[in-house]
mmCIF file as gemmi writes it, N, C-alpha and C atoms, coordinates in Angstrom:
data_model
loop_
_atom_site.group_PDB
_atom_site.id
_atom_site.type_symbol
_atom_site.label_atom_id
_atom_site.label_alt_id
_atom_site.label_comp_id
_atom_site.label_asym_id
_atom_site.label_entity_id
_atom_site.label_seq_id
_atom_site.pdbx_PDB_ins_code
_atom_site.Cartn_x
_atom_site.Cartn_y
_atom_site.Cartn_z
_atom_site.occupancy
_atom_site.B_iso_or_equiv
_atom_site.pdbx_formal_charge
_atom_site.auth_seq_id
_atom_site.auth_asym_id
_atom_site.pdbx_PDB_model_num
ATOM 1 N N . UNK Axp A 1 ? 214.133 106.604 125.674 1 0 ? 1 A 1
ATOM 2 C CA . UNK Axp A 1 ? 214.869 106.194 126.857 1 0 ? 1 A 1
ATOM 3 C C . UNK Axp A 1 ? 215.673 104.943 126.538 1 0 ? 1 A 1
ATOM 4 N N . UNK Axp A 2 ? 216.738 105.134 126.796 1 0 ? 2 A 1
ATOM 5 C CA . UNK Axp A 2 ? 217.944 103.962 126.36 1 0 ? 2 A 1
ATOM 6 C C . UNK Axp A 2 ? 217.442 103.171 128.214 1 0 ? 2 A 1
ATOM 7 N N . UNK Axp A 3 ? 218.365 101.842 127.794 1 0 ? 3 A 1
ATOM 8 C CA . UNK Axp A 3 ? 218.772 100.776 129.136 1 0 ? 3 A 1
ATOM 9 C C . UNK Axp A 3 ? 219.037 101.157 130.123 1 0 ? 3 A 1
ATOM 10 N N . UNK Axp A 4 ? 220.218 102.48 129.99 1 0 ? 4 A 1
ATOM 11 C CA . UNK Axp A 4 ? 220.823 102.929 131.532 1 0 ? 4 A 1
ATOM 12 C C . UNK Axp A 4 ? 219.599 104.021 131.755 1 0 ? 4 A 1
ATOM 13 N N . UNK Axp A 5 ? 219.127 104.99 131.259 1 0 ? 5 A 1
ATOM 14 C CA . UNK Axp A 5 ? 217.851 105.771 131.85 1 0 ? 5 A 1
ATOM 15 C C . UNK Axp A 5 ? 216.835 105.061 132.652 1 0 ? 5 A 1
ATOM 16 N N . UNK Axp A 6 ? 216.925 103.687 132.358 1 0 ? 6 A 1
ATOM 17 C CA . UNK Axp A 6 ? 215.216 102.85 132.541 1 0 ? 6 A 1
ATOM 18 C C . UNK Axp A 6 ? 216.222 102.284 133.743 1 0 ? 6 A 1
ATOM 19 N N . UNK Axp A 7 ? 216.825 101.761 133.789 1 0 ? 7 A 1
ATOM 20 C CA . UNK Axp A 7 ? 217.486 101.093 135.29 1 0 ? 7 A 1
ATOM 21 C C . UNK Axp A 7 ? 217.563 101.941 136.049 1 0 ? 7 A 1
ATOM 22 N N . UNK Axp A 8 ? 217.852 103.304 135.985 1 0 ? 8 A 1
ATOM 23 C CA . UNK Axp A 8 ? 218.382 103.978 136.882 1 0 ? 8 A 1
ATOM 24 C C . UNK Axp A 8 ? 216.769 104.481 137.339 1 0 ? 8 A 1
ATOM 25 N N . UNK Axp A 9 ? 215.828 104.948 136.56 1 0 ? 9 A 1
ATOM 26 C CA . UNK Axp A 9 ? 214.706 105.308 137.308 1 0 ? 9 A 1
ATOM 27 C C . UNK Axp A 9 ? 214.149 104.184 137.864 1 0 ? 9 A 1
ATOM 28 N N . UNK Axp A 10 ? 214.186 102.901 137.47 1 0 ? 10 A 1
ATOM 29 C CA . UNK Axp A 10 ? 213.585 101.756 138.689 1 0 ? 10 A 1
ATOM 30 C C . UNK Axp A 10 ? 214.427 101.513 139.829 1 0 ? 10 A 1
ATOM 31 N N . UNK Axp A 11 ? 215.994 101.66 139.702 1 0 ? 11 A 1
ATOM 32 C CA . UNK Axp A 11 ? 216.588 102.091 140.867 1 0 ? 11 A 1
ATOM 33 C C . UNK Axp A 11 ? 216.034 102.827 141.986 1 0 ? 11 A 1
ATOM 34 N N . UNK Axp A 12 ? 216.077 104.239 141.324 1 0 ? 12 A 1
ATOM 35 C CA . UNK Axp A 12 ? 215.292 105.11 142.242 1 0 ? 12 A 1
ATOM 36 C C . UNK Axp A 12 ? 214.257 105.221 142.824 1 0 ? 12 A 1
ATOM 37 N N . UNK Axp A 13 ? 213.052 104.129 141.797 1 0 ? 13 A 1
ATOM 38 C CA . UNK Axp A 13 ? 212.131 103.763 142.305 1 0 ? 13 A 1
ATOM 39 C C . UNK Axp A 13 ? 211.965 102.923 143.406 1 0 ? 13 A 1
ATOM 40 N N . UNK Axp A 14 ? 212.635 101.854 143.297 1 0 ? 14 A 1
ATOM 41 C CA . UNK Axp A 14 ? 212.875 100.667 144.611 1 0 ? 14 A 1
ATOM 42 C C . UNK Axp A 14 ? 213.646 101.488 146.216 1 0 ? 14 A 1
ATOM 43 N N . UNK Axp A 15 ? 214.276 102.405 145.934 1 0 ? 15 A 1
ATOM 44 C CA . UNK Axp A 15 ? 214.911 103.33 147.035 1 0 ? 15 A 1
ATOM 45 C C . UNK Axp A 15 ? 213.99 104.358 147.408 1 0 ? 15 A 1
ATOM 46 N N . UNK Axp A 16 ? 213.428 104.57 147.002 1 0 ? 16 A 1
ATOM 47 C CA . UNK Axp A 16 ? 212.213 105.938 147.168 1 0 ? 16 A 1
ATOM 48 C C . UNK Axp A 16 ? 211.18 105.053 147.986 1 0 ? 16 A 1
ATOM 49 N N . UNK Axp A 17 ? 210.669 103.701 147.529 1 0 ? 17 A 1
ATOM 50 C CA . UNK Axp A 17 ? 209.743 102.542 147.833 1 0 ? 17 A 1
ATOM 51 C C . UNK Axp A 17 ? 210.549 102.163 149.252 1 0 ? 17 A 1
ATOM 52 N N . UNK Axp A 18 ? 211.543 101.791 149.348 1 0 ? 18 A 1
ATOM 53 C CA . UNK Axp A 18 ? 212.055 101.225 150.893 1 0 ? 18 A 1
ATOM 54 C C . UNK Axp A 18 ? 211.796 102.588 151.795 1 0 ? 18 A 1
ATOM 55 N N . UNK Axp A 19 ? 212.57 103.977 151.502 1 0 ? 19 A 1
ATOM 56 C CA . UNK Axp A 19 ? 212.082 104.554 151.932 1 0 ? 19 A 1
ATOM 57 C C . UNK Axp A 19 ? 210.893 104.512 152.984 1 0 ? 19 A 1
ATOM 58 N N . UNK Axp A 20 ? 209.988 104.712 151.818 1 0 ? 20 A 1
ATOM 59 C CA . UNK Axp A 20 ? 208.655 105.065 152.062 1 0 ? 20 A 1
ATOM 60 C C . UNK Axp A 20 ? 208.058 103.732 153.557 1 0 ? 20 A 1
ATOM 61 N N . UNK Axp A 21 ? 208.535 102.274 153.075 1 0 ? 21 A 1
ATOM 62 C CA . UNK Axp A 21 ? 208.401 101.169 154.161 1 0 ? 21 A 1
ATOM 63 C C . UNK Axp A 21 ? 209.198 101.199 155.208 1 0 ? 21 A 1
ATOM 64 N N . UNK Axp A 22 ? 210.117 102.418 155.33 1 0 ? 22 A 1
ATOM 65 C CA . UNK Axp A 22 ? 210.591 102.566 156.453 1 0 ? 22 A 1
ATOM 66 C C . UNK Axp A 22 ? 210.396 103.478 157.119 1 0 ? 22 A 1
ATOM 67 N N . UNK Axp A 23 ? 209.605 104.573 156.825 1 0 ? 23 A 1
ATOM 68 C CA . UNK Axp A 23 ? 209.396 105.782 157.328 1 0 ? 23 A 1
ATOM 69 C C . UNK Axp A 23 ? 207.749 105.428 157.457 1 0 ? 23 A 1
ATOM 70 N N . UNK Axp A 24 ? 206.731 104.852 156.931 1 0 ? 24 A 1
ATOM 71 C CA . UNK Axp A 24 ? 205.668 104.621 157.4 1 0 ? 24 A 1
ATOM 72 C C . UNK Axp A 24 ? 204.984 104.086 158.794 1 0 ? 24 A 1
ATOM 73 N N . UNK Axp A 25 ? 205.873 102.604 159.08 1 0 ? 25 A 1
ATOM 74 C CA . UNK Axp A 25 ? 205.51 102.892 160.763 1 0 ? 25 A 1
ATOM 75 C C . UNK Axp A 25 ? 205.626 104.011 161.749 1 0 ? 25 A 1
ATOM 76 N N . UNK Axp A 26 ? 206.498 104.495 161.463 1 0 ? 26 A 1
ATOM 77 C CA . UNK Axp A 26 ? 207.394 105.796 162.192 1 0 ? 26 A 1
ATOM 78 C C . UNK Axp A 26 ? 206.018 106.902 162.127 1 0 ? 26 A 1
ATOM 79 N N . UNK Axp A 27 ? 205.522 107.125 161.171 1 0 ? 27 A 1
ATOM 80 C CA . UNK Axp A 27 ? 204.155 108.217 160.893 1 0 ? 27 A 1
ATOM 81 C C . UNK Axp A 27 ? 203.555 107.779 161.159 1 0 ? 27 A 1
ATOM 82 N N . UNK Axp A 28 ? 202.827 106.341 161.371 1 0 ? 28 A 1
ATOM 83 C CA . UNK Axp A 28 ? 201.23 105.746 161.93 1 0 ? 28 A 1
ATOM 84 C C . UNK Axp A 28 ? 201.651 106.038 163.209 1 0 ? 28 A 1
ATOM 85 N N . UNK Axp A 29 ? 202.716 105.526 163.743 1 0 ? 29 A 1
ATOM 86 C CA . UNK Axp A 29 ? 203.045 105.639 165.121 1 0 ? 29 A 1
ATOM 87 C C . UNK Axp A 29 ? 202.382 107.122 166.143 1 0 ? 29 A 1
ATOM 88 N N . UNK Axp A 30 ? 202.954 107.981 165.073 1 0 ? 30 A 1
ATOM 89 C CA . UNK Axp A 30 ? 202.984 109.619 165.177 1 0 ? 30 A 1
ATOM 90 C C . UNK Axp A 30 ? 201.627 110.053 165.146 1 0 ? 30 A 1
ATOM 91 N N . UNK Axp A 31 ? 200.888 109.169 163.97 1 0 ? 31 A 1
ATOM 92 C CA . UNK Axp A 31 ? 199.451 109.943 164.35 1 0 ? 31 A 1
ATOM 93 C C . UNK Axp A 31 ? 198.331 108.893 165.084 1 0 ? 31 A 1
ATOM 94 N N . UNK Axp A 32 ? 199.022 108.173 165.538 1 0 ? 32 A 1
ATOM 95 C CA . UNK Axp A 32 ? 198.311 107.202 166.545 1 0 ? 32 A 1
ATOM 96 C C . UNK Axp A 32 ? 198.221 108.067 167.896 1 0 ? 32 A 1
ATOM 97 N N . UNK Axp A 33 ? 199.907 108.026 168.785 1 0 ? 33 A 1
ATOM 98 C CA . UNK Axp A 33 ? 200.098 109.013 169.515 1 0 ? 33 A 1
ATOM 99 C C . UNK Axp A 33 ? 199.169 110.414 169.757 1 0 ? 33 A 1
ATOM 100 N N . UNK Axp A 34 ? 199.188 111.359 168.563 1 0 ? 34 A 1
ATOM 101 C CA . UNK Axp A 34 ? 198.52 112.44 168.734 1 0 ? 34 A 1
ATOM 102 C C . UNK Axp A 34 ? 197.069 111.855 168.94 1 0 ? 34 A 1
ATOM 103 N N . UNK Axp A 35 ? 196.596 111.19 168.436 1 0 ? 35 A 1
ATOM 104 C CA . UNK Axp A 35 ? 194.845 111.084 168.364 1 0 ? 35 A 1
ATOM 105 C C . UNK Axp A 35 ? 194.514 110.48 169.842 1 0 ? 35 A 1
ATOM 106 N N . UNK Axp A 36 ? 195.742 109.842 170.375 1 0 ? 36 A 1
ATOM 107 C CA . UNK Axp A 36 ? 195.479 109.097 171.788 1 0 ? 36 A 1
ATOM 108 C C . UNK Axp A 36 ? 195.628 110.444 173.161 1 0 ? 36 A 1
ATOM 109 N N . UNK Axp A 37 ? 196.669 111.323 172.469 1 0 ? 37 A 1
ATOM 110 C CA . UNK Axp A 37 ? 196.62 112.923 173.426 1 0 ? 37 A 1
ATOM 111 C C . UNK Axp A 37 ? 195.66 113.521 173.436 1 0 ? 37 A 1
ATOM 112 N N . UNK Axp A 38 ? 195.006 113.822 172.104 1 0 ? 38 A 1
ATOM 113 C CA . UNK Axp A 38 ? 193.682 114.391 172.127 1 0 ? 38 A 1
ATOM 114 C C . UNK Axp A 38 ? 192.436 113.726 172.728 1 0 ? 38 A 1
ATOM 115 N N . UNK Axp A 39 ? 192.415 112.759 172.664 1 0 ? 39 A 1
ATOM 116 C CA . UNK Axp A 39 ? 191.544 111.751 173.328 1 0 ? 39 A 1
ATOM 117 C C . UNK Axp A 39 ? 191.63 111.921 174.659 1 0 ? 39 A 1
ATOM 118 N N . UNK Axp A 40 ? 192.944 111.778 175.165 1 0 ? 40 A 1
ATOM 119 C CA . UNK Axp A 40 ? 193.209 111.965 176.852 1 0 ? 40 A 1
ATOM 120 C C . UNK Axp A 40 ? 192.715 113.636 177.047 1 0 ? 40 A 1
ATOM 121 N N . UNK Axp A 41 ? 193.417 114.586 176.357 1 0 ? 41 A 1
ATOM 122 C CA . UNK Axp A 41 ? 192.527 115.71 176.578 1 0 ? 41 A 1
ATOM 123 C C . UNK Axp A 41 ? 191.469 115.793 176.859 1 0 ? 41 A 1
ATOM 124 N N . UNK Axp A 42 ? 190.608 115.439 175.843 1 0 ? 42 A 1
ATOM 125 C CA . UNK Axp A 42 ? 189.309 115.932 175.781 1 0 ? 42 A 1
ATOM 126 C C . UNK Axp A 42 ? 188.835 115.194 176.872 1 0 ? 42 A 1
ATOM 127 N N . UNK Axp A 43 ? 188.72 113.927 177.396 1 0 ? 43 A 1
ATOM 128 C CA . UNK Axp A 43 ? 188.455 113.492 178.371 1 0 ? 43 A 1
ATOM 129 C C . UNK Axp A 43 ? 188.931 114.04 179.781 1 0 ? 43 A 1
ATOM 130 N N . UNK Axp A 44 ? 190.026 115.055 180.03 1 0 ? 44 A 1
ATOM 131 C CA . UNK Axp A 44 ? 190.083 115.109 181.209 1 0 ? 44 A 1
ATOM 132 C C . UNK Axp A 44 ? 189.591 116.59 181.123 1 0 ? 44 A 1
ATOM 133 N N . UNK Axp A 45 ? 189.316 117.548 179.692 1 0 ? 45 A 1
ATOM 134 C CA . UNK Axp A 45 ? 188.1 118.539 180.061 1 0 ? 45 A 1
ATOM 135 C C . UNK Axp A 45 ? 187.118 118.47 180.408 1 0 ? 45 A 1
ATOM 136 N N . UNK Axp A 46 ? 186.57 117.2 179.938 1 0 ? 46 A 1
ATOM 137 C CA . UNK Axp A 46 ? 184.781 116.668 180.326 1 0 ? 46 A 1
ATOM 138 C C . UNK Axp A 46 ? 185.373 116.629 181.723 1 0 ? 46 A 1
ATOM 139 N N . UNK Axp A 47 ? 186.342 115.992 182.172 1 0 ? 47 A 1
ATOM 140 C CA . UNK Axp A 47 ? 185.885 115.477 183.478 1 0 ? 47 A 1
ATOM 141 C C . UNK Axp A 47 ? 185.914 116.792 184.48 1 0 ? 47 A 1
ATOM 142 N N . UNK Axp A 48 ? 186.934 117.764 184.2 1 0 ? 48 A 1
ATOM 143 C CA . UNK Axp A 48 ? 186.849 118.591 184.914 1 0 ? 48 A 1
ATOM 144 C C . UNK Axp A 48 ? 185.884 119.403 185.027 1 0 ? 48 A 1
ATOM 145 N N . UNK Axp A 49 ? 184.948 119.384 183.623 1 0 ? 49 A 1
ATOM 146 C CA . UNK Axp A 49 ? 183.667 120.64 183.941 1 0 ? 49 A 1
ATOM 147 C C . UNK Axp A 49 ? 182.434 119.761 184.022 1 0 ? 49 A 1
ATOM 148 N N . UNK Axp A 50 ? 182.941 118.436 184.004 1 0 ? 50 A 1
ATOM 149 C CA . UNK Axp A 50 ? 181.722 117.579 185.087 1 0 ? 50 A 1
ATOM 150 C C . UNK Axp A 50 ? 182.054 117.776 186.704 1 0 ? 50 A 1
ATOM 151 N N . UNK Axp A 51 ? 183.285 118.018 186.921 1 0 ? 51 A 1
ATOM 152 C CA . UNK Axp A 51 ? 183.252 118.346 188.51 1 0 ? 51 A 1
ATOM 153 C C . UNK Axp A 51 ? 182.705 119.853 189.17 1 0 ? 51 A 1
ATOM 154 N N . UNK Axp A 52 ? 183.373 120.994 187.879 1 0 ? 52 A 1
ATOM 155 C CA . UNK Axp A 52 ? 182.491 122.102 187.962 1 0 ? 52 A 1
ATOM 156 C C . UNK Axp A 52 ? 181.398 122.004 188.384 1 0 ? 52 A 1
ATOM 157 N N . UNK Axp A 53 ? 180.569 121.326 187.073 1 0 ? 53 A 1
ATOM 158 C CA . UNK Axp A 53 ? 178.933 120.716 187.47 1 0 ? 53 A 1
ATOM 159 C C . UNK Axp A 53 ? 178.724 120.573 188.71 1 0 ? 53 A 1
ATOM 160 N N . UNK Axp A 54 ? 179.44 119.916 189.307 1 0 ? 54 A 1
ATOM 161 C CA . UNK Axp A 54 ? 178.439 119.117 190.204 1 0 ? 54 A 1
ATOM 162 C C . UNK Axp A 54 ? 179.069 119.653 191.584 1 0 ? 54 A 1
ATOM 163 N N . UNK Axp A 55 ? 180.45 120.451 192.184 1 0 ? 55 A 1
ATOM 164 C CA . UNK Axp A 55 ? 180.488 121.663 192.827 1 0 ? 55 A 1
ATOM 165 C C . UNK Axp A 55 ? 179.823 122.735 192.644 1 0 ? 55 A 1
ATOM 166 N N . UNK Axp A 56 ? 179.109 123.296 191.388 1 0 ? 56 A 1
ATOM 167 C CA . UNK Axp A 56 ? 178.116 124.191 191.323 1 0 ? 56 A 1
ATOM 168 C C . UNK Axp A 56 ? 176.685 123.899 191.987 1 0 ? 56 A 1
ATOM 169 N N . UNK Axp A 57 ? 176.697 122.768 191.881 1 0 ? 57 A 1
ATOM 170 C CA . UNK Axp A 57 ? 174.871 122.352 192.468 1 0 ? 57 A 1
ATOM 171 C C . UNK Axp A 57 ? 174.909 121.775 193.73 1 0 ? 57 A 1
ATOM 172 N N . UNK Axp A 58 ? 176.467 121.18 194.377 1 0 ? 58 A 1
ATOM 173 C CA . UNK Axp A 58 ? 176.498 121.264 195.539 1 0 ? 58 A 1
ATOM 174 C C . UNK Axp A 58 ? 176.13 122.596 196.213 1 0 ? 58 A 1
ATOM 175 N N . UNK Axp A 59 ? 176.864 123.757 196.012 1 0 ? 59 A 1
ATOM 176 C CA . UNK Axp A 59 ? 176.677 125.014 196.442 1 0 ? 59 A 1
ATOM 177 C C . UNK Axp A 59 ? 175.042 125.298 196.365 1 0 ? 59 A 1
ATOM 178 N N . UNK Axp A 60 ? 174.81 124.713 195.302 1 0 ? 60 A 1
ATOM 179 C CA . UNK Axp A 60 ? 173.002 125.413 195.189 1 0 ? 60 A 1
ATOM 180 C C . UNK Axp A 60 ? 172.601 124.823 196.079 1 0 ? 60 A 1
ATOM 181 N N . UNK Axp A 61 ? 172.573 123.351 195.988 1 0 ? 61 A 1
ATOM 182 C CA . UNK Axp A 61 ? 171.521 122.362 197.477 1 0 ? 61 A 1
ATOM 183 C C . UNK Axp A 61 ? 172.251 122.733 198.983 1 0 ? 61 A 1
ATOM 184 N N . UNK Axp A 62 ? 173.085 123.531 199.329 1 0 ? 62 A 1
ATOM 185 C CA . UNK Axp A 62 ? 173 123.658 200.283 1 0 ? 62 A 1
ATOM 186 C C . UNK Axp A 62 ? 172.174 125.213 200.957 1 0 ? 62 A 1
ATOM 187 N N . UNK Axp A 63 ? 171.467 124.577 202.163 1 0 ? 63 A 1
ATOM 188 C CA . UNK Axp A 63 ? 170.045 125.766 202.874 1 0 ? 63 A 1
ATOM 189 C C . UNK Axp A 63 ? 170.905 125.986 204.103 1 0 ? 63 A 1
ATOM 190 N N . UNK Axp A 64 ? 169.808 126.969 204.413 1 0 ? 64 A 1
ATOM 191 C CA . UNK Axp A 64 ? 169.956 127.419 205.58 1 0 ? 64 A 1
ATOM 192 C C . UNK Axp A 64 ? 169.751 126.491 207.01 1 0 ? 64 A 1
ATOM 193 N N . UNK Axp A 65 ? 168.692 125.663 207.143 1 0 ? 65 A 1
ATOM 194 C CA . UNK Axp A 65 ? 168.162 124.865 208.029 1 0 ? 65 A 1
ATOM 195 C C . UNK Axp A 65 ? 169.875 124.019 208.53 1 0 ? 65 A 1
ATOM 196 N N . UNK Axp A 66 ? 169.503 123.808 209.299 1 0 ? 66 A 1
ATOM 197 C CA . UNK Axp A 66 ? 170.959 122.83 210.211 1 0 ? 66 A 1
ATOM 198 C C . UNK Axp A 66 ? 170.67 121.354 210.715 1 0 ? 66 A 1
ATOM 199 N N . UNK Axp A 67 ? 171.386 120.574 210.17 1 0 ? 67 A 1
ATOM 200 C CA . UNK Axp A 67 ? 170.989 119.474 210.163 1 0 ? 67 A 1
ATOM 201 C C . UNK Axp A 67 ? 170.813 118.382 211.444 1 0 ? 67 A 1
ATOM 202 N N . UNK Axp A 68 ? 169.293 118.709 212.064 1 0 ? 68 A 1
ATOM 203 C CA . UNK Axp A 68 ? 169.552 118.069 213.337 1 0 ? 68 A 1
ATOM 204 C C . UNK Axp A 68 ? 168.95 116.864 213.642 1 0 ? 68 A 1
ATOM 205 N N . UNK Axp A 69 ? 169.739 115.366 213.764 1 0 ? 69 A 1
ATOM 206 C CA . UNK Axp A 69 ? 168.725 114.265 213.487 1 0 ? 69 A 1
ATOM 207 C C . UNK Axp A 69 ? 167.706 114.309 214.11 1 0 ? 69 A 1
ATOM 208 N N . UNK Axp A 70 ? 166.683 113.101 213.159 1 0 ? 70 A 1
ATOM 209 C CA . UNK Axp A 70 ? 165.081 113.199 213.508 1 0 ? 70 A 1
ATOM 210 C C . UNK Axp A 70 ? 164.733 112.488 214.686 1 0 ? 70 A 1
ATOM 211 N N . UNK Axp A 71 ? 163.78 112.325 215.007 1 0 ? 71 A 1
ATOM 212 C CA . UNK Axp A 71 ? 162.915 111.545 216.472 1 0 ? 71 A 1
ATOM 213 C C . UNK Axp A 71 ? 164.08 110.319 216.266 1 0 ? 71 A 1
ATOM 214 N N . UNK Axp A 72 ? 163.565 110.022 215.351 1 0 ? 72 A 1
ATOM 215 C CA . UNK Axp A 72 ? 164.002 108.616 215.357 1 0 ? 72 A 1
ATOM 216 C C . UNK Axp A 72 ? 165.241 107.704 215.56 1 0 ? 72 A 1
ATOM 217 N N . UNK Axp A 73 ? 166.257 108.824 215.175 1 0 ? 73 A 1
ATOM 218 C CA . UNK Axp A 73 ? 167.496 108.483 215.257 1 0 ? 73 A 1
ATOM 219 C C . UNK Axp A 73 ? 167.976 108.622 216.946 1 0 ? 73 A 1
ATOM 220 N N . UNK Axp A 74 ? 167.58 110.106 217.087 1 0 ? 74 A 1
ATOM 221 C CA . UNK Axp A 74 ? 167.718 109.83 218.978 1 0 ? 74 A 1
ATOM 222 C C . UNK Axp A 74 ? 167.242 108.475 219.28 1 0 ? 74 A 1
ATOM 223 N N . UNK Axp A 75 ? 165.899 108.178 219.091 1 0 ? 75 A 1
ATOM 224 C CA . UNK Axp A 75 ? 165.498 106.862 219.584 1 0 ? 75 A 1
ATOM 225 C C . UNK Axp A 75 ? 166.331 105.714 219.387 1 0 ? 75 A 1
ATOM 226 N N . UNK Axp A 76 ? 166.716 105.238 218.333 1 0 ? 76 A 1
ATOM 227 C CA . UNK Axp A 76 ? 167.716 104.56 218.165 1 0 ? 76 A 1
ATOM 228 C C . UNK Axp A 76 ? 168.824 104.254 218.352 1 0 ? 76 A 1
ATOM 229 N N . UNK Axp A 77 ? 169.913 105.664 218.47 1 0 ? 77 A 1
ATOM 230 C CA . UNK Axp A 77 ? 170.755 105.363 219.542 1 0 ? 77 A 1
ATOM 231 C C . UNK Axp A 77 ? 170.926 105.652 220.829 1 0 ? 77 A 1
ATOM 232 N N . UNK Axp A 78 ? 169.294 105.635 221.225 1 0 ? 78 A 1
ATOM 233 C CA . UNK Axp A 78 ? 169.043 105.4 222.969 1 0 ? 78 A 1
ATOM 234 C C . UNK Axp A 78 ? 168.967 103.489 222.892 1 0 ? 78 A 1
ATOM 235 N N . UNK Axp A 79 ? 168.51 102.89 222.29 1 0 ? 79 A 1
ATOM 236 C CA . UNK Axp A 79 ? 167.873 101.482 222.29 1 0 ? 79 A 1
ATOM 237 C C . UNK Axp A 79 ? 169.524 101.183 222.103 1 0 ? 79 A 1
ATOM 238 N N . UNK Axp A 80 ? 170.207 101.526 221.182 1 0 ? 80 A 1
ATOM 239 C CA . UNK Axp A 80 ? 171.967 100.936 220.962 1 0 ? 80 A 1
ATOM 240 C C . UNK Axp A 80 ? 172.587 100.77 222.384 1 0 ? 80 A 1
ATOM 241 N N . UNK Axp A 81 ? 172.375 102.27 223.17 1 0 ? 81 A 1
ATOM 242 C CA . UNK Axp A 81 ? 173.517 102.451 224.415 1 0 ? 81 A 1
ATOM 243 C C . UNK Axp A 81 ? 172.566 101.551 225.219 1 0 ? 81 A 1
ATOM 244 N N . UNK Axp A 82 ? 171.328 101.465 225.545 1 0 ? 82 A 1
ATOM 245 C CA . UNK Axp A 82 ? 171.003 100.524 226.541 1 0 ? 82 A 1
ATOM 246 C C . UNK Axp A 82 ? 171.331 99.091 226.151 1 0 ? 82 A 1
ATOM 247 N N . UNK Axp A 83 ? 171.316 98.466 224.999 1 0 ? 83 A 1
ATOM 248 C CA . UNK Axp A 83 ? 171.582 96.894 224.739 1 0 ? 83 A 1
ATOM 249 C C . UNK Axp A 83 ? 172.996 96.869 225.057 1 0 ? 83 A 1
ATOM 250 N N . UNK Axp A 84 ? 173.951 97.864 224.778 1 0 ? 84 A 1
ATOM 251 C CA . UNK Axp A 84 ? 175.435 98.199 225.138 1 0 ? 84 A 1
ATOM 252 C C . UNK Axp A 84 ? 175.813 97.594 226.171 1 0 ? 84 A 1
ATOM 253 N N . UNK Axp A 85 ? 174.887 98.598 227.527 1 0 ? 85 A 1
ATOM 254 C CA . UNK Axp A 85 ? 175.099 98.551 228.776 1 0 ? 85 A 1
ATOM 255 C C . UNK Axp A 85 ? 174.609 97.573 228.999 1 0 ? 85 A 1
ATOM 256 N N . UNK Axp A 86 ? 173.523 96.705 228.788 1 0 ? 86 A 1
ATOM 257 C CA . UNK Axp A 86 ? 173.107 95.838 229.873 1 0 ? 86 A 1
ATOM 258 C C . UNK Axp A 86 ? 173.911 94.547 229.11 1 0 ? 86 A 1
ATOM 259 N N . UNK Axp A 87 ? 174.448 94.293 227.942 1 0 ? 87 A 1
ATOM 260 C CA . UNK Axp A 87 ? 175.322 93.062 227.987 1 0 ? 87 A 1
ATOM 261 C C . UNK Axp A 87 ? 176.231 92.839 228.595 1 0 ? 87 A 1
């Protein structure tokens, strides 16, 4: 290899090298992005078949019985409407 062969491949080398420092943010960028989509994905599948979940077992816990308050609550808001009225 003569003088002009050896310049010209470190030429090419230093241009191939900028290159490369200019096109590298540009690709971290790119696979930053994707890994942050997949991330948001996968998180809003969990979330949706955690809501599945837990609309499925709503449906199960609900019975037949009808929900009619206990002693106690009548009692209580009998004692409310009378302190009501007599203030």
């Amino acid at each position: 290899m003569n003088t002009e062969q050896t310049q010209t491949l470190l030429a090419m080398l230093v241009v191939a090298g900028m290159f490369v420092l200019l096109v590298l943010p540009s690709v971290i960028g790119i696979v930053h992005d994707r890994r942050i989509d997949r991330q948001i994905r996968e998180a809003q599948e969990a979330r949706k078949a955690a809501e599945d979940a837990a609309s499925a077992q709503q449906t199960q816990k609900s019975s037949s019985r009808s929900t009619v308050p206990s002693t106690a609550t009548w009692y209580a808001d009998g004692r409310r409407s009378k302190k009501l009225v007599s203030s």
